[in-house]
C-alpha positions in Angstrom: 10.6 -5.4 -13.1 11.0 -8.9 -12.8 11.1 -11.7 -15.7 7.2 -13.2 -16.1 6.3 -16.1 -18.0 2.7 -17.2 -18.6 2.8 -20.6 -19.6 0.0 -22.5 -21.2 -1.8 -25.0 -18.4 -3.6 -27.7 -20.1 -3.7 -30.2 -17.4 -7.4 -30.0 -16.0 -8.5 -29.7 -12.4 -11.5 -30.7 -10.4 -14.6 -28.5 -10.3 -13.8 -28.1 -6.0 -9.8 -27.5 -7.1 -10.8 -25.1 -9.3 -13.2 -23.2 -6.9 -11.5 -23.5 -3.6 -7.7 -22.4 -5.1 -8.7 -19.5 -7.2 -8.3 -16.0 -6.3 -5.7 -15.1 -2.9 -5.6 -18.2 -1.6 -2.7 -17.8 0.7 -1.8 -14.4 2.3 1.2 -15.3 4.0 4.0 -18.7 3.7 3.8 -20.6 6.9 6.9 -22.7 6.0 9.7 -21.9 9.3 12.6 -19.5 6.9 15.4 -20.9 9.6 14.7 -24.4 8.9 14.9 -23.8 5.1 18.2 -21.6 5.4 19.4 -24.5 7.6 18.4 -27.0 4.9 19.2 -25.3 1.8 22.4 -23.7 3.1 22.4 -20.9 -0.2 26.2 -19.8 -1.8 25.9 -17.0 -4.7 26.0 -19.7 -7.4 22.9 -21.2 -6.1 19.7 -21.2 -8.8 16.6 -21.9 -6.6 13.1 -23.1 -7.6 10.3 -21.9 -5.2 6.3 -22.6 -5.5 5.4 -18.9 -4.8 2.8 -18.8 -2.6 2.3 -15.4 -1.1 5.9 -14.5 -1.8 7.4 -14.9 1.8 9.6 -18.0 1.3 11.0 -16.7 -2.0 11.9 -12.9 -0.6 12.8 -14.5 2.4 15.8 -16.9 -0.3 16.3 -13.5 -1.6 17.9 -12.0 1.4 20.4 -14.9 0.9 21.5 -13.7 -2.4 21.2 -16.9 -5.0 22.5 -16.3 -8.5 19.0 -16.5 -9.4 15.6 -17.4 -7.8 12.5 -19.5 -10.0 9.3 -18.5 -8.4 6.4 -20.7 -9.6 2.8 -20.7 -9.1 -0.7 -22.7 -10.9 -2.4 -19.6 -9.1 -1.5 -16.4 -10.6 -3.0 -14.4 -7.8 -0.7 -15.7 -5.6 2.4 -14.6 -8.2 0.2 -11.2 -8.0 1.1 -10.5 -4.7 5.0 -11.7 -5.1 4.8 -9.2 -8.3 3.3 -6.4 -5.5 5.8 -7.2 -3.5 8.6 -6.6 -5.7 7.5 -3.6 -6.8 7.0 -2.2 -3.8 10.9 -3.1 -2.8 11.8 -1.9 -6.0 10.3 2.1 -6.1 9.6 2.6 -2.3 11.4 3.0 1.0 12.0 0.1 3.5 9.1 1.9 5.6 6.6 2.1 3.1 7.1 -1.8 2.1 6.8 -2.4 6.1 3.5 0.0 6.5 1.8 -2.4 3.6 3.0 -6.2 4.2 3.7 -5.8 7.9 0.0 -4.3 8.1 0.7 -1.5 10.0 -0.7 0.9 7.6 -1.7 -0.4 4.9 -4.0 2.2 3.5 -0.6 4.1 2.4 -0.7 2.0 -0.9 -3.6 4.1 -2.3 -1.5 6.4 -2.4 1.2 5.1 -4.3 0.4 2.4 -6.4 -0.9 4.4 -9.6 1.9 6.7 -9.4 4.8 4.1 -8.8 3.9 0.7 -8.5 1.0 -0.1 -11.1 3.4 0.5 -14.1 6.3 -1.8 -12.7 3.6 -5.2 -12.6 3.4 -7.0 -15.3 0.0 -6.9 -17.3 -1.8 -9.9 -15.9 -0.5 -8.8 -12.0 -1.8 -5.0 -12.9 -5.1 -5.9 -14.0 -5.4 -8.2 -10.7 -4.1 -5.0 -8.6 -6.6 -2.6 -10.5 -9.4 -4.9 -8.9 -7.9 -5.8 -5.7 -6.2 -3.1 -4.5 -8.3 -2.7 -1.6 -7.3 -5.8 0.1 -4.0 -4.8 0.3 -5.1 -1.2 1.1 -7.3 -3.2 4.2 -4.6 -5.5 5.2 -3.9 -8.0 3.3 -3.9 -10.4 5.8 -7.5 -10.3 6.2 -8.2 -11.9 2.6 -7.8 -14.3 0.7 -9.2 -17.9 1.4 -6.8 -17.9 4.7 -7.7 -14.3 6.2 -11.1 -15.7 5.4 -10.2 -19.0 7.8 -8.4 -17.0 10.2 -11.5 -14.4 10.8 -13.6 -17.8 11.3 -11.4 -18.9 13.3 -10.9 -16.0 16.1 -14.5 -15.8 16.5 -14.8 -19.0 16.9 -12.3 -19.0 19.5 -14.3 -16.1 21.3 -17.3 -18.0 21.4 -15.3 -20.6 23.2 -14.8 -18.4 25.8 -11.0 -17.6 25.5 -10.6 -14.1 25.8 -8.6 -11.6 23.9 -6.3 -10.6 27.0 -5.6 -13.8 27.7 -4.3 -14.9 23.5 -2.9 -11.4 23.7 -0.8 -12.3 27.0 0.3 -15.7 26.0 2.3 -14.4 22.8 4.1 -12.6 25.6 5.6 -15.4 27.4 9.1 -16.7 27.2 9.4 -20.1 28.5 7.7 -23.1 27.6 6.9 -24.0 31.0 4.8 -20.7 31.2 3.2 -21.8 27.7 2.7 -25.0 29.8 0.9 -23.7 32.1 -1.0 -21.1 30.1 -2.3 -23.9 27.4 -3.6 -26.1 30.6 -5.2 -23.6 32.6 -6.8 -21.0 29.7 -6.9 -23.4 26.3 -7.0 -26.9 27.2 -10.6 -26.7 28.7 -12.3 -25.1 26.4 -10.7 -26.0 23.0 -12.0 -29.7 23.1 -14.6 -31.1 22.7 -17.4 -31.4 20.3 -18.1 -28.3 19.1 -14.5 -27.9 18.0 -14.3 -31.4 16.4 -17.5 -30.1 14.2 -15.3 -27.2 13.1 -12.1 -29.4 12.9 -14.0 -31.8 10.5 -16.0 -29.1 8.4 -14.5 -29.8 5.2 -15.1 -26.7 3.5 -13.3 -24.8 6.5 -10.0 -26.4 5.8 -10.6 -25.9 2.0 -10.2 -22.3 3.0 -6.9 -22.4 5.0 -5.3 -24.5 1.9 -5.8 -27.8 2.4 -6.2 -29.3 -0.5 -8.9 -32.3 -0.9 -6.7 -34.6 -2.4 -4.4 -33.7 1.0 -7.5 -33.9 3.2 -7.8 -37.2 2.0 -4.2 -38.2 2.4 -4.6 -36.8 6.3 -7.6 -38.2 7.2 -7.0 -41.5 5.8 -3.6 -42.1 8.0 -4.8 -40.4 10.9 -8.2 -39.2 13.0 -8.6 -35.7 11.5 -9.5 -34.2 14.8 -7.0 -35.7 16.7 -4.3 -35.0 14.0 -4.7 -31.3 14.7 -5.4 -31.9 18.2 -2.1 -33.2 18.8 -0.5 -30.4 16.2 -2.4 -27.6 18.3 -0.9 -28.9 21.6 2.5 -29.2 20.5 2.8 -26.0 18.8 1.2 -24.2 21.7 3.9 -25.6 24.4 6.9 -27.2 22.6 7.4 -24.6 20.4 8.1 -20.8 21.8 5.4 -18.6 21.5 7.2 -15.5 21.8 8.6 -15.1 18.0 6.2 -17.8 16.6 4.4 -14.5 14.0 2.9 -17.2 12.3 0.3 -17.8 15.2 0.2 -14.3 16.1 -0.8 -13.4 12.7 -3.3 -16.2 12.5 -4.7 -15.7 16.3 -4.6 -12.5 17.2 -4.7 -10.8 13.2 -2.0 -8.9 13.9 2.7 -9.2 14.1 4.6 -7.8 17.7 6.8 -5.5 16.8 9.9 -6.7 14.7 8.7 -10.4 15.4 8.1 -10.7 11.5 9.1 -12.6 8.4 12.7 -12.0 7.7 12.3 -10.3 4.2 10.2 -7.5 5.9 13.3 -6.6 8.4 15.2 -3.3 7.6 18.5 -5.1 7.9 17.0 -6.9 4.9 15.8 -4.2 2.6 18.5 -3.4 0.7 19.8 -7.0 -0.5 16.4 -7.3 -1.7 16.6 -4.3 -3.8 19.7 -5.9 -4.5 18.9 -9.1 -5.9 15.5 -8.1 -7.8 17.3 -8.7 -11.2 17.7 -12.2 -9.6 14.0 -13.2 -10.1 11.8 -15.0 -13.1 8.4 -15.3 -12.1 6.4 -18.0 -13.9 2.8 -18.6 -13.7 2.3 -22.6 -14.9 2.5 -26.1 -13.3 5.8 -27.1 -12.2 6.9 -30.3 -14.2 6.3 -28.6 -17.5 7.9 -25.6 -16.6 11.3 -27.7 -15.4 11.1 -29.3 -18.7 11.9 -26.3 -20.1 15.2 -25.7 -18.5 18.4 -26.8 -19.4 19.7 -30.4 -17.1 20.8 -30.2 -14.1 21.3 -26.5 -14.1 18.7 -26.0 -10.4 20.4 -26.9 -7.0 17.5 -26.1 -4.5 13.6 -26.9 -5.0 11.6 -25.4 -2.3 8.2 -27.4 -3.0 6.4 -27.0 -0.2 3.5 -29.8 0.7 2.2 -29.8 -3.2 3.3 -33.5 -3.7 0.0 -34.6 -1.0 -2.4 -32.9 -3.7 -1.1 -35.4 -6.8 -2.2 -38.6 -7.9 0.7 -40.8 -7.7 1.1 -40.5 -11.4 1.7 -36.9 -11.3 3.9 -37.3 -8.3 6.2 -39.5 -10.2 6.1 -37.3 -13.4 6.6 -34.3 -11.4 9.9 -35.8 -9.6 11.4 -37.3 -12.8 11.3 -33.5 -14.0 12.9 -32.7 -10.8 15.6 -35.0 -11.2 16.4 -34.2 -15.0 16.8 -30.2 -14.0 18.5 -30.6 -10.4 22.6 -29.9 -10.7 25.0 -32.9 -8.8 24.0 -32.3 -4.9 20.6 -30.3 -5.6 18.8 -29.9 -2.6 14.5 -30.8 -2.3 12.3 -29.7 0.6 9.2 -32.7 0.6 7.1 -31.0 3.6 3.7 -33.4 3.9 0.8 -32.4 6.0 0.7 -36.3 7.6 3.2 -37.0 10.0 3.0 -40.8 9.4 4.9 -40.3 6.2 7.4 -42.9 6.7 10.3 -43.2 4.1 11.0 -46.3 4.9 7.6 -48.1 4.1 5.4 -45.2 2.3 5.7 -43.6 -1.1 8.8 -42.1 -0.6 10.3 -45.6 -1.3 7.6 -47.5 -3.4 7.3 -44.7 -6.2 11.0 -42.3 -6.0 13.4 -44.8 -4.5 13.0 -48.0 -6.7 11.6 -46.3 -9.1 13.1 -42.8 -10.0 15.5 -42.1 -6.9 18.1 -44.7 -8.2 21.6 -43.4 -9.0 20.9 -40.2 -8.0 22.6 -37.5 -5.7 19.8 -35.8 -5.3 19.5 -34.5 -0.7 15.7 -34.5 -0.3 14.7 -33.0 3.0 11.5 -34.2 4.2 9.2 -32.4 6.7 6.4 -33.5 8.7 4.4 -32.2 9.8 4.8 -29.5 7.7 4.7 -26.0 9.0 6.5 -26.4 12.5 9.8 -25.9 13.7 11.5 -29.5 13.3 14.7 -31.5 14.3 16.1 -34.7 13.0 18.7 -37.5 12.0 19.4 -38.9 8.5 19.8 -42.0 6.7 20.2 -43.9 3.2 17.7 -45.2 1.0 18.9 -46.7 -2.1 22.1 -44.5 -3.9 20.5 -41.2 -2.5 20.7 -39.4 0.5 17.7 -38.8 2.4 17.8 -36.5 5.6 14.5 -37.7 7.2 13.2 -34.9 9.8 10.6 -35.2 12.6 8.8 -33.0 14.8 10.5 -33.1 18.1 
């Protein structure tokens, strides 16, 4: 069972915030694990903060065997299902754990989770479990505000008139010419136009997938919403291959291929997991507060996801100064934004962390955007640090 800390969160949040982001928000990560391994490069005397999310991206560190792994998380539904997780690695075989968070089967937990899971949660995860069970027992991709979204969002692409055979033949292909082809002859001309920009631009629809309004905001305002994920939506659907891409399998068609899964749910995987369990603290708080709690520079990788494009500037410049008192000498941050017109060398980036907070400091910041895609890029120097600037190729 791993280490749990509930932490006291006094800061207060919006009336929307506090309605869209409670309960399963996200069932799955949709960060790319190969970009982060590339990035974060892990050694066994690694300590790793992670935002939780549904767990993926910190099992998927855990195959990499850190000295120790942070998993933090406002949301403790969200820990929940990281807590689940574990326990389910911890008291079951590889094909049981597959069965439930590959989706196969995932009715098989009914049968075990009184017996040997429900005792290894901690109480807050338990009581959760005891009243949710039956998502997981359903398929836990299904729920949550993002199974929600992705239900929507496959009958909506049914009434557009793409048909299932054709989504189920594309995740098939294996060149991106054939994607090529496929996107302009099947998705091109019936995805736009302006019953898809009234979805695209439904607020509360994006609420639901995890865009936060604060980051709607942040979009929107560099960029024409619609054409934003216009442009993502073409690019992901022929410059990225399909064929292993179980992110929009899962999101499309409901549904992984085969082995073409998250790396924590491989078999070649299982047992470093069980492994490393001992590894993991789970805390359920806000971030800053939490870091202030550790000892200096005793973290060397921050995986923080896109949570930066939901703060007021204020809280992104309190929440990086507690980064930079915990991170170690040549700590590693992931930034992912959701707006690819993040620019570090006009934006933010330098206005509030170089002049004011990134000065003198070691610390490598990776930044990504757009987030969520595979991406490629060059680096270069802003002030004393090191920033290795990525864009989607």
């Amino acid at each position: 069972m791993p280490v749990v800390l509930d932490l006291p969160m006094t800061e207060s949040r919006g009336l929307l915030e506090r309605l869209v982001f409670h309960g399963i928000v996200f069932n799955m990560s949709w960060e790319d694990p190969e970009m982060d391994r590339q990035a974060f490069n892990l050694t066994p005397a690694d300590t790793v903060v992670s935002i939780s999310s549904a767990g993926c991206n910190p099992l998927n560190f855990l195959c990499q065997s850190p000295r120790k792994l942070i998993c933090i998380d406002g949301n403790a539904a969200q820990n929940a299902i990281l807590e689940l997780k574990l326990a389910t690695i911890r008291a079951l075989d590889h094909a049981a754990f597959f069965d439930i968070f590959a989706a196969r089967r995932p009715a098989v937990i009914t049968r075990v989770y009184r017996g040997r899971l429900r005792s290894q949660l901690s109480p807050r995860a338990r009581e959760f479990w005891d009243e949710n069970l039956w998502m997981a027992a359903r398929g836990l991709y299904n729920f949550g505000r993002m199974g929600l979204f992705c239900r929507i969002l496959r009958r909506f692409l049914a009434l557009l008139g793409l048909q299932k055979q054709q989504i189920e033949a594309f995740f098939e292909l294996r060149s991106l010419e054939e994607q090529a082809v496929w996107y302009r002859q099947y998705a091109a001309p019936k995805l736009w136009g302006p019953w898809s920009r009234r979805f695209v631009m439904f607020r509360p629809l994006l609420y639901l997938c995890g865009v936060h309004p604060e980051q709607y905001r942040l979009v929107n305002g560099r960029h024409d919403m619609y054409e934003y994920v216009k442009e993502r939506i073409e690019y992901a659907l022929t410059q990225v291959p399909i064929y292993d891409n179980y992110f929009l399998s899962q999101a499309v068609t409901g549904r992984f291929r085969g082995n073409r899964v998250p790396p924590y749910l491989l078999a070649e995987n299982f047992d470093t997991l069980r492994r490393n369990l001992d590894r993991v603290t789970i805390v359920n708080g806000w971030l800053g507060p939490y870091l202030d709690t550790l000892p200096p520079a005793s973290i060397n990788k921050f995986n923080l996801l896109d949570i930066f494009d939901w703060m007021t500037p204020a809280m992104f410049e309190a929440t990086l100064q507690s980064v930079l008192r915990a991170a170690a000498p040549g700590a590693t941050l992931i930034y992912r934004s959701g707006s690819y017109a993040l620019d570090p060398t006009t934006g933010r980036m330098v206005g509030a962390v170089s002049r004011t907070i990134l000065g003198g400091s070691d610390l490598v910041i990776y930044i990504v955007s757009p987030t969520k895609l595979v991406i490629m890029g060059d680096s270069l120097n802003i002030s004393n640090s090191q920033l290795a600037w990525f864009r989607a190729y």
